[in-house]
C-alpha positions in Angstrom: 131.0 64.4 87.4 131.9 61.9 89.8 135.1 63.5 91.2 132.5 66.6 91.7 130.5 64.1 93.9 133.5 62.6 95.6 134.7 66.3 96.9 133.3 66.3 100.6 133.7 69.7 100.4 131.0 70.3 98.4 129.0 67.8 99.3 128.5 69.9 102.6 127.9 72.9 100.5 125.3 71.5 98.7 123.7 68.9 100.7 123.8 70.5 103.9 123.4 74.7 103.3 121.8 74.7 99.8 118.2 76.8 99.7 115.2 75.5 97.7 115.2 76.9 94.4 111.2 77.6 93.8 111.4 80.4 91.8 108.0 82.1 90.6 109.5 84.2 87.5 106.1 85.4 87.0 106.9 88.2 90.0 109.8 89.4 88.7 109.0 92.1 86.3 107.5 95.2 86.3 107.6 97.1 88.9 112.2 96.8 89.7 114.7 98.9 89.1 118.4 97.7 88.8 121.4 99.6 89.1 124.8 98.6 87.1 127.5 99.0 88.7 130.9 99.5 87.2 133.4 101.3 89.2 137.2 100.2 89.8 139.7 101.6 91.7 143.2 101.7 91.4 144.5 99.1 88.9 143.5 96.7 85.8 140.2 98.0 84.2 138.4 95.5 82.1 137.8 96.7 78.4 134.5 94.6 78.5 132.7 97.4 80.9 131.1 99.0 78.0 129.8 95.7 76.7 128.5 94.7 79.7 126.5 97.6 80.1 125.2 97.8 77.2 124.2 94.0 77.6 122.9 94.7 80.8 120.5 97.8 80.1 118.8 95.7 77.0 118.5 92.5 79.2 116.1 94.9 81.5 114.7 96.9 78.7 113.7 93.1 77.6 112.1 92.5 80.6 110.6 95.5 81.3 112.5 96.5 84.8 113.8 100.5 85.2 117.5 100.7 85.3 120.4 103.0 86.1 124.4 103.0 84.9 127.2 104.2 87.1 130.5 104.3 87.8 130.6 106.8 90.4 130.7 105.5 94.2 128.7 108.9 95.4 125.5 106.8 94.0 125.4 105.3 97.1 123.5 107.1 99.7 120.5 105.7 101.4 117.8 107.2 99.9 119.1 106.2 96.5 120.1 102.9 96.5 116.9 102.2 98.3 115.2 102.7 95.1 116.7 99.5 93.7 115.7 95.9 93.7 119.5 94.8 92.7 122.8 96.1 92.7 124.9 94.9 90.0 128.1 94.9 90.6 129.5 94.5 86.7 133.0 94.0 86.2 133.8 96.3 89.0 137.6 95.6 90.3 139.7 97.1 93.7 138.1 99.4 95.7 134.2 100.2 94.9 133.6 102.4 97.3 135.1 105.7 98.4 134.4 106.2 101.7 133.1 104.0 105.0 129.8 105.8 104.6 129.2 104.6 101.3 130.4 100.7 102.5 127.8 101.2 105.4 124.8 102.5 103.1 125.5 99.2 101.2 125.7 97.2 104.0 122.4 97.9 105.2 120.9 97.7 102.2 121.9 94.0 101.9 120.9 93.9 105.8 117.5 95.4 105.1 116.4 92.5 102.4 118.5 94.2 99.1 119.6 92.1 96.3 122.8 91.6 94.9 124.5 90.1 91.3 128.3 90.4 91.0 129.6 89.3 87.4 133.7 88.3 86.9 135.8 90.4 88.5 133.0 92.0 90.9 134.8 88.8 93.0 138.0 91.3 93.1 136.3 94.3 94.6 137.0 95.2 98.4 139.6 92.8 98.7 140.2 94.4 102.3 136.6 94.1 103.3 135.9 90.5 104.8 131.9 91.1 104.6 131.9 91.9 101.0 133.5 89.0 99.8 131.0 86.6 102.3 128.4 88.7 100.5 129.4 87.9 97.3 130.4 84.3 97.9 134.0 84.5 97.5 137.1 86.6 97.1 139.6 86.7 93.8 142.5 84.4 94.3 144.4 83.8 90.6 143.2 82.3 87.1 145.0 80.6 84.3 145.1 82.3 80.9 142.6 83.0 78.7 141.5 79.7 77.1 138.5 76.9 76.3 137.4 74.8 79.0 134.6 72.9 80.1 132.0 74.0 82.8 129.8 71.2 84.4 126.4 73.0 85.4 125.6 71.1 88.4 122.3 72.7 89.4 119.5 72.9 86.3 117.2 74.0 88.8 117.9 77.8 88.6 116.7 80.2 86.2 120.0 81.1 85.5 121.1 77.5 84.7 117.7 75.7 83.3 118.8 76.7 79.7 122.4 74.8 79.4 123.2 71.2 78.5 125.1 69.1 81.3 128.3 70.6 79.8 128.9 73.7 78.9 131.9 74.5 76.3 133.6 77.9 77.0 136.4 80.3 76.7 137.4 82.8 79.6 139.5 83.3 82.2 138.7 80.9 84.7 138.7 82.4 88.0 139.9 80.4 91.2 138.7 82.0 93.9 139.4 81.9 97.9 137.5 82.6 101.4 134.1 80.6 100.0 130.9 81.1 101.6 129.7 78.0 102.9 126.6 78.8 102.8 126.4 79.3 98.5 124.7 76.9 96.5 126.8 75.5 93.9 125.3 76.2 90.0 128.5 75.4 87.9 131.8 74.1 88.4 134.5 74.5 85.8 136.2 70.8 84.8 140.0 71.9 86.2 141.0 68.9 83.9 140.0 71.2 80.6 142.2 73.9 82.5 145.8 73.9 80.8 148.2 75.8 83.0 150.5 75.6 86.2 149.9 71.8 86.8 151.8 72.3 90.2 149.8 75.4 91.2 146.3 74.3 90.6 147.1 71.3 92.5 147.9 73.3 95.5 144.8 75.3 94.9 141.8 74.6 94.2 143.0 71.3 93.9 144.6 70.5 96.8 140.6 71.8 98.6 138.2 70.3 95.9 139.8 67.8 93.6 139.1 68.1 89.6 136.4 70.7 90.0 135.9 74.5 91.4 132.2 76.6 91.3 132.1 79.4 89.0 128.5 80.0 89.6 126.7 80.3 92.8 124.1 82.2 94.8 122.5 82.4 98.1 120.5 84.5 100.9 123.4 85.8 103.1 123.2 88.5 105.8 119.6 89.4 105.1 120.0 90.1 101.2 120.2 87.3 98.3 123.0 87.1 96.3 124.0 85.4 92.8 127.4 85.7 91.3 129.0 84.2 87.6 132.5 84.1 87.5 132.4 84.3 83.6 132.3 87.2 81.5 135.9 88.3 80.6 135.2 89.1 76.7 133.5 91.4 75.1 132.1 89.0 73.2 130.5 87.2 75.7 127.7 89.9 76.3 126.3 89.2 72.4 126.2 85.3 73.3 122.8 84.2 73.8 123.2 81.3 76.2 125.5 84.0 78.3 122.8 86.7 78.1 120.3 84.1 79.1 122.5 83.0 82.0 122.8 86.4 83.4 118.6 87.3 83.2 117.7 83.8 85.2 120.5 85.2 88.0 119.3 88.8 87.9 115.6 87.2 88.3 116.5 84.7 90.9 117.6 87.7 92.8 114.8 89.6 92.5 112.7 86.8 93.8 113.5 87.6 97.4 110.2 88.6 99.0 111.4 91.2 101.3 113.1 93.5 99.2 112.9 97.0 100.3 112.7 99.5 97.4 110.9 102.7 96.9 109.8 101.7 93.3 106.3 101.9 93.6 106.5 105.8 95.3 108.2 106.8 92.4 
């Protein structure tokens, strides 16, 4: 923990640009509607989709909040996607959008107060679009392989965090990832000393920036919307583990939190 505190980087990302994390869960119920997301373009799927969704629909069945499932980009016109409190953006990879329309109906939704939950690769979607990976908080760089390491949850003041010891032991793909938004408040960090691999590589990045430690959990209130992203979720396995279930509900409800949310839920 103390080369996490050392890092100057993220000492100004937390210190300086984090947001107050009062959260009244007591709002976010009834009354939302999420959409999963799931479509990739061109190149590596991710086998876990299925899982995820499946996870995803019983998390809101759970707490009572409408849902929808698609993988088809024509979802987003105005009038629908202004029916939702959040987007989720599940495992979604390359391009996941089809046209410039559809990129400025999500846009403004984010603009006009929307809210917003990418899980894993999500952080590899529009890797040509500058805005969506500020939205998101970041955009896909590389990861190690598959393996166990330790994650250092640096923020227990989060629904999405309140539930995990100090350290939490877990295998994934741990995802390095570039063009950070200052503005994201730091929620985990993976250990990069737990991380075997490339010793020369992480060095020059993310070691090179932040020292022994790298988020892989953040959120924030960027651009008008609010955001929360988890960089874990590569196995299919990973969407029957409670304290990973758990850890997706508090960021879905964090998100939904955000007062001006525009949605038509309560004309339907």
């Amino acid at each position: 923990m103390a080369d996490f505190c050392r890092t100057s980087n993220f000492q100004r990302m937390i210190l300086k640009l984090a947001v107050p994390a009062v959260i009244s869960l007591a709002s976010a119920g009834l009354g939302q509607r999420v959409l999963i997301y799931t479509k990739n373009g061109e190149g590596y799927v991710h086998k876990n989709i299925p899982a995820s969704v499946k996870c995803l629909e019983k998390i809101c069945k759970a707490n009572g909040w409408e849902y929808e499932s698609s993988d088809d980009a024509s979802v987003f016109t105005a009038d629908n996607i202004s029916r939702f409190s959040v987007l989720v953006f599940s495992n979604t990879n390359n391009e996941s959008f089809d046209t410039e329309e559809q990129r400025k109906v999500f846009k403004d939704y984010i603009n006009s107060g929307g809210g917003f939950v990418g899980i894993h690769s999500a952080c590899g979607s529009e890797r040509k679009w500058p805005w969506f990976w500020a939205n998101l908080g970041g955009k896909f760089a590389w990861h190690p392989k598959n393996q166990p390491f330790d994650i250092l949850v640096i923020d227990k003041n989060h629904p999405s965090t309140a539930h995990l010891d100090d350290v939490w032991k877990w295998q994934d793909e741990c995802y390095l990832i570039d063009e950070l938004n200052p503005r994201i408040r730091v929620l985990m960090a993976v250990d990069l000393k737990t991380i075997k691999t490339d010793a020369q590589r992480l060095k020059e990045y993310p070691g090179r920036v932040f020292g022994d430690t790298f988020p892989l959990a953040w959120c924030q209130e960027f651009d008008g919307g609010r955001q929360w992203y988890t960089a874990l979720g590569h196995d299919i396995e990973h969407y029957k583990d409670e304290n990973f279930i758990r850890h997706l509900t508090g960021g879905i409800r964090w998100v939904m939190e955000k007062d001006n949310i525009k949605t038509k839920n309560e004309k339907k």
